[in-house]
C-alpha positions in Angstrom: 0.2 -7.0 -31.2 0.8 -5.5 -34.7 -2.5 -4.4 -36.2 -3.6 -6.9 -39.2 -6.9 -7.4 -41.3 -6.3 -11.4 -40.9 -9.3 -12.8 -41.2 -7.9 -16.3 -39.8 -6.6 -14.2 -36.6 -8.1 -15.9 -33.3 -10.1 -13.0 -31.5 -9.3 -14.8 -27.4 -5.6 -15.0 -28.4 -5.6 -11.4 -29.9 -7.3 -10.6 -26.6 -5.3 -12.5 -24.1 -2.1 -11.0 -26.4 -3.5 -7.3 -25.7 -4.6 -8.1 -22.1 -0.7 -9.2 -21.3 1.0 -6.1 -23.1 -1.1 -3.6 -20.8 -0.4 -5.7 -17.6 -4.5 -5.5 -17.4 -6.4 -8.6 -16.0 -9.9 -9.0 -17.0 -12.0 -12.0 -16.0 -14.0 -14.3 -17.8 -17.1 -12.7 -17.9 -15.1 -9.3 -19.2 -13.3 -11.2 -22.1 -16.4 -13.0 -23.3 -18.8 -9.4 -23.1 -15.3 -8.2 -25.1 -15.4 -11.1 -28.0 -18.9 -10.8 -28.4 -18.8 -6.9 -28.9 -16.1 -7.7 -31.5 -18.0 -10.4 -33.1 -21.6 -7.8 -32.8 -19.8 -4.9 -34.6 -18.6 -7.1 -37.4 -22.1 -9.0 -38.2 -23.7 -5.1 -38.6 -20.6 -3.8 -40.3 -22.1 -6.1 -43.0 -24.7 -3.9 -43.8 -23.2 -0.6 -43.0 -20.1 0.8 -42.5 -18.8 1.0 -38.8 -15.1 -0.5 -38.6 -12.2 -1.0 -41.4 -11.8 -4.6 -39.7 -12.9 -7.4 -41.6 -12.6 -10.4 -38.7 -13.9 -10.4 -34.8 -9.7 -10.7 -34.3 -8.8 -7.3 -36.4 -11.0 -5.8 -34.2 -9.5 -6.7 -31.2 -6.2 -6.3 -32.6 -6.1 -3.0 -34.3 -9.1 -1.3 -32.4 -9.0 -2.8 -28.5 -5.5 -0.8 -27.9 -7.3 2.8 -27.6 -9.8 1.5 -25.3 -6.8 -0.1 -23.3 -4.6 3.2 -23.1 -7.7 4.8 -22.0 -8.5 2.3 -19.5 -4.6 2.5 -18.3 -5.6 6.3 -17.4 -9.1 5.6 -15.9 -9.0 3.5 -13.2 -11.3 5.7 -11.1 -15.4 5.7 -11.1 -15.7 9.1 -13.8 -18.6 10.1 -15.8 -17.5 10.0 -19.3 -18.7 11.9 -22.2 -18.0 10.1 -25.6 -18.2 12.5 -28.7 -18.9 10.9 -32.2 -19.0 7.4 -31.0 -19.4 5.8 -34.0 -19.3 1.7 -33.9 -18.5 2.4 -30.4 -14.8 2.4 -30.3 -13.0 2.6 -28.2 -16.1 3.6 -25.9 -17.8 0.2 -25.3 -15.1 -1.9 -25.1 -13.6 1.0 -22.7 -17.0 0.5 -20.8 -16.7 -3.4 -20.2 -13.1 -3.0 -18.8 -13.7 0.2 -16.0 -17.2 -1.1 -14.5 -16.8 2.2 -12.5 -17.6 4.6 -15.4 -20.7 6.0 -16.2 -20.8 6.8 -19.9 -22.9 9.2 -22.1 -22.2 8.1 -26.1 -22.6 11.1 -28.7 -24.0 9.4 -32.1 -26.2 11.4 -34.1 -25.8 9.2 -37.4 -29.5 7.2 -37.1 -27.9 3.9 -38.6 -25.0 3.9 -36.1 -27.1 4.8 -33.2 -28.7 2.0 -33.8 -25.7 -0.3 -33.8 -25.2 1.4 -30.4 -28.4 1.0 -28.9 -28.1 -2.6 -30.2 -24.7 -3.0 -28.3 -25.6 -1.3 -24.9 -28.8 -3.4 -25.0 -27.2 -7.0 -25.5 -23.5 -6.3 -23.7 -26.5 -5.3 -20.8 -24.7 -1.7 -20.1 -28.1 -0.1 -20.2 -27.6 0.7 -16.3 -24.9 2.9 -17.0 -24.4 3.8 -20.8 -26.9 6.0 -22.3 -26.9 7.2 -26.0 -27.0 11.1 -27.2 -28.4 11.2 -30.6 -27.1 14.7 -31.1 -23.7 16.7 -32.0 -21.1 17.1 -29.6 -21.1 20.9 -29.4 -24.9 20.6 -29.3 -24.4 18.7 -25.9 -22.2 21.4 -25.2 -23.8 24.2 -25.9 -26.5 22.6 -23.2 -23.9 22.4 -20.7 -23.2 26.2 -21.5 -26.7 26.7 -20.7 -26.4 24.8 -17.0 -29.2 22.3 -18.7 -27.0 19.3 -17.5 -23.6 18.8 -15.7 -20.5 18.7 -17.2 -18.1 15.5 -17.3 -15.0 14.1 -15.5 -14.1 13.0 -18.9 -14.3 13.2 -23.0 -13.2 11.5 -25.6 -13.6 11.2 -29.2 -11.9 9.2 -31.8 -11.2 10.1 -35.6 -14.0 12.6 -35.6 -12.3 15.8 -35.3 -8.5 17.3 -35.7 -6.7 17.0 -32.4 -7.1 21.1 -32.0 -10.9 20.9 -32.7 -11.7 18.1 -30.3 -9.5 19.8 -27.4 -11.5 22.9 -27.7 -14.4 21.6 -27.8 -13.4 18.9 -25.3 -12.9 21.9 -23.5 -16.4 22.9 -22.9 -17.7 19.2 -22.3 -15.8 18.8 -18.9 -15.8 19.9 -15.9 -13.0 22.2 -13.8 -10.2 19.9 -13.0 -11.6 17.1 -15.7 -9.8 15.7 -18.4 -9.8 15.7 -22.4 -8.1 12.6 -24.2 -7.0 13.0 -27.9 -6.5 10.2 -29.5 -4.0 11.1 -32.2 -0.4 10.2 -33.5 3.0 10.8 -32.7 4.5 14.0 -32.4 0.9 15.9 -32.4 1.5 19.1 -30.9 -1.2 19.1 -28.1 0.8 19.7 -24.5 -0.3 16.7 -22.5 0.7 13.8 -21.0 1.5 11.1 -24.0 1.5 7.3 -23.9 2.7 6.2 -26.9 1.6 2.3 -28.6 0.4 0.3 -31.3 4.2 0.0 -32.3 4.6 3.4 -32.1 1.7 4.4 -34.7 -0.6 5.8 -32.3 -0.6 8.2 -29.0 -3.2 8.7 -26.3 -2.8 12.4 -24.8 -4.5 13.8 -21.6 -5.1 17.3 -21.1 -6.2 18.3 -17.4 -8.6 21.2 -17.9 -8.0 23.9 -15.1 -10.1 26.7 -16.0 -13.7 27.0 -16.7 
C-alpha cells in the first residue's frame, strides 16, 4: 500500500491490505493488539513527538511494512535486541506478529520510554519484552564485559547511518546472529536485500560470522 498521511484512511483495511501483500496471516486477536498499538502511539504522539503519522491508518500504512519485512525473516523463536526504539517501531508491532521472540527495547529518551513501558504494559507483552533505558553501545559495552549474553538478533530504525548501526550491530549479537539495517535502495551494506514500500525502502540482513 502506498504510504499516505490520510487521516480518513481505515486502519483494519490498511491492515488487512499489508497482511495480503506479505502473504502473512495473523488472527483476530493479532490484528486487534495491532490496531490498538496504532491507535496507542497516536493518542501519546499528541503530547510528544513519536511518529510523523497523523491517523491510527498512516501508521499502519507507512510504518507496519518494516515490522513485516522483518517478520518475513524471523520466523524462528530469537532473542532480539532493539536499539533506539523510539515509539516502538517496527519493534512492537514486530513483537505481536513472531509470538516466538523474546525482545529487549533500547530507549534511553525518559518520555519515550514511557510510551514504551505504556505499550508493553497494555498490548500485555510484559512476559517477553523488557525495556533498556540506556544507549545501545552502553548495552554493548556490557556484553563486551560478559555481564549479559549476546543476541540472535538487532535492529534499529532511523537512529544511526547504515555503517554505524552494522558496527555496532556487530558487537550486540552473537556468533552466527544476525544484524538488519533498515535503509534504502542501493545502500552499500553486502547483505541479503528485500526491497518494498514501492521500492522506497530496503530491509538488509547481515549474518555475523566472527566474534
Amino acid at each position: 500500500m502506498p504510504a499516505t498521511a490520510d487521516a480518513d484512511l481505515d486502519p483494519q483495511a490498511a491492515l488487512q491490505s499489508l497482511s495480503a501483500e506479505w502473504g502473512f496471516r495473523v488472527d483476530p486477536g493479532q490484528t486487534a493488539s495491532l490496531l490498538q498499538f496504532a491507535e496507542l502511539l497516536i493518542r501519546w504522539n499528541q503530547s510528544i513527538n513519536l511518529t510523523g503519522a497523523r491517523s491510527p491508518g498512516a501508521v499502519v500504512a507507512e510504518h507496519y511494512p518494516d515490522a513485516y519485512a522483518l517478520a518475513k525473516r524471523l520466523d524462528s523463536p530469537a532473542r532480539l535486541v532493539d536499539v533506539g526504539s523510539g515509539g516502538g517501531l517496527p519493534a512492537l508491532p514486530l513483537a505481536l506478529l513472531r509470538p516466538g521472540l523474546v525482545i529487549r527495547l533500547c530507549e534511553p529518551i525518559a518520555k519515550k520510554a514511557a510510551f514504551l513501558r505504556t505499550a508493553i504494559r497494555e498490548l500485555r507483552l510484559g512476559d517477553r519484552v523488557a525495556l533498556e533505558t540506556s544507549r545501545g553501545e552502553e548495552l554493548a559495552d556490557e556484553l563486551a564485559d560478559g555481564i549479559a549474553e549476546r543476541f540472535d538478533v538487532a535492529t534499529s530504525r532511523a537512529t544511526f547511518a547504515p555503517a554505524v548501526w552494522l558496527a555496532l550491530g556487530r558487537r550486540l549479537v552473537r556468533p552466527g546472529g544476525r544484524v538488519f539495517v533498515l535503509t534504502v535502495p542501493g545502500t552499500t551494506i553486502e547483505g541479503a536485500a528485500e526491497i518494498y514500500g514501492d521500492r522506497k525502502r530496503a530491509l538488509i540482513e547481515v549474518l555475523i560470522e566472527t566474534p
